[in-house]
N, C-alpha and C positions, 0 to 999 in steps of 0.2 A: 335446621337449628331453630329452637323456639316455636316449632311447629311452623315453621314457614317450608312450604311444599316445594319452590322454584328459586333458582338461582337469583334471580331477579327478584323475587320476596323480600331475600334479605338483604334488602339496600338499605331501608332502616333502622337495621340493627350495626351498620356499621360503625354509627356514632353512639350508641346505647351506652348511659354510664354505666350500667347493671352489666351490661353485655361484658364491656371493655373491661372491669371490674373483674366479674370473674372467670375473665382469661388473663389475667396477673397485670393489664395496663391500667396506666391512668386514665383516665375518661379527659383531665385537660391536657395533658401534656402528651400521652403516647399513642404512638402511631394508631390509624384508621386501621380498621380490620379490611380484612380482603373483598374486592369489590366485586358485583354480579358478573362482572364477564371471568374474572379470574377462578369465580367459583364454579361458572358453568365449564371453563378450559381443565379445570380439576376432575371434575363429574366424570365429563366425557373422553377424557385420556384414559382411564385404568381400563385396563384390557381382563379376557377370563382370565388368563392364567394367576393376574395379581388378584382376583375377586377370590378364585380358589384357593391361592395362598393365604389370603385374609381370614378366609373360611375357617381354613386348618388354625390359623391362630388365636380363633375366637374357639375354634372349638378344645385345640387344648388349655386355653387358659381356662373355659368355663371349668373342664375337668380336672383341673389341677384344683379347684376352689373345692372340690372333694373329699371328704378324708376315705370315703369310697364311691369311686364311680359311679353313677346309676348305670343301672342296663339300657335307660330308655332316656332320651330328652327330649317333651313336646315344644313344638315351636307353634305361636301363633303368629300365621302369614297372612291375617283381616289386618284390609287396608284401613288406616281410619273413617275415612269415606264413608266407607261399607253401611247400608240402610239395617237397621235392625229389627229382625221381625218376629213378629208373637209377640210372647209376653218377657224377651230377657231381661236378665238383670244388667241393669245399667245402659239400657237401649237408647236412652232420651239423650248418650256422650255421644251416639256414634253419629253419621249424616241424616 
């Protein structure tokens, strides 16, 4: 979330007005968002078969945003990390 990499990252977005805001809470009045350890017991329960069934629903919903299919959908799987090299465009975002 917000670009935070680890379970544990997002300890300070638990109290973020902006954060709290817009997930529909109040920033004084409604409950903390979920804490690092409940995040990382989230993380690391979903098994493949629920990663596969997530798959299929990401992949039918992209294709339903279709009025026709493509044949082909590229995916970009560069981590943000990733050192960029030569001359790319927009090399100076990546690590």
């Amino acid at each position: 979330m917000a670009g935070y990499e680890a379970a544990h990252d997002a300890h300070p977005l638990r109290e973020a007005p902006i954060v709290t805001l817009r997930l529909d809470r109040l920033p004084e009045t409604g409950a903390s968002l979920a804490s690092p350890p409940t995040l990382a017991r989230c993380a690391n329960r979903v098994s493949r078969p629920a990663l596969y069934r997530l798959a299929r629903v990401v992949r039918d919903h992209c294709l339903a945003s279709y009025a026709k299919p493509p044949q082909v959908i590229g995916l970009d799987g560069e981590a943000p990390e990733a050192r960029g090299h030569g001359q790319q465009a927009q090399a100076r975002y990546a690590g």
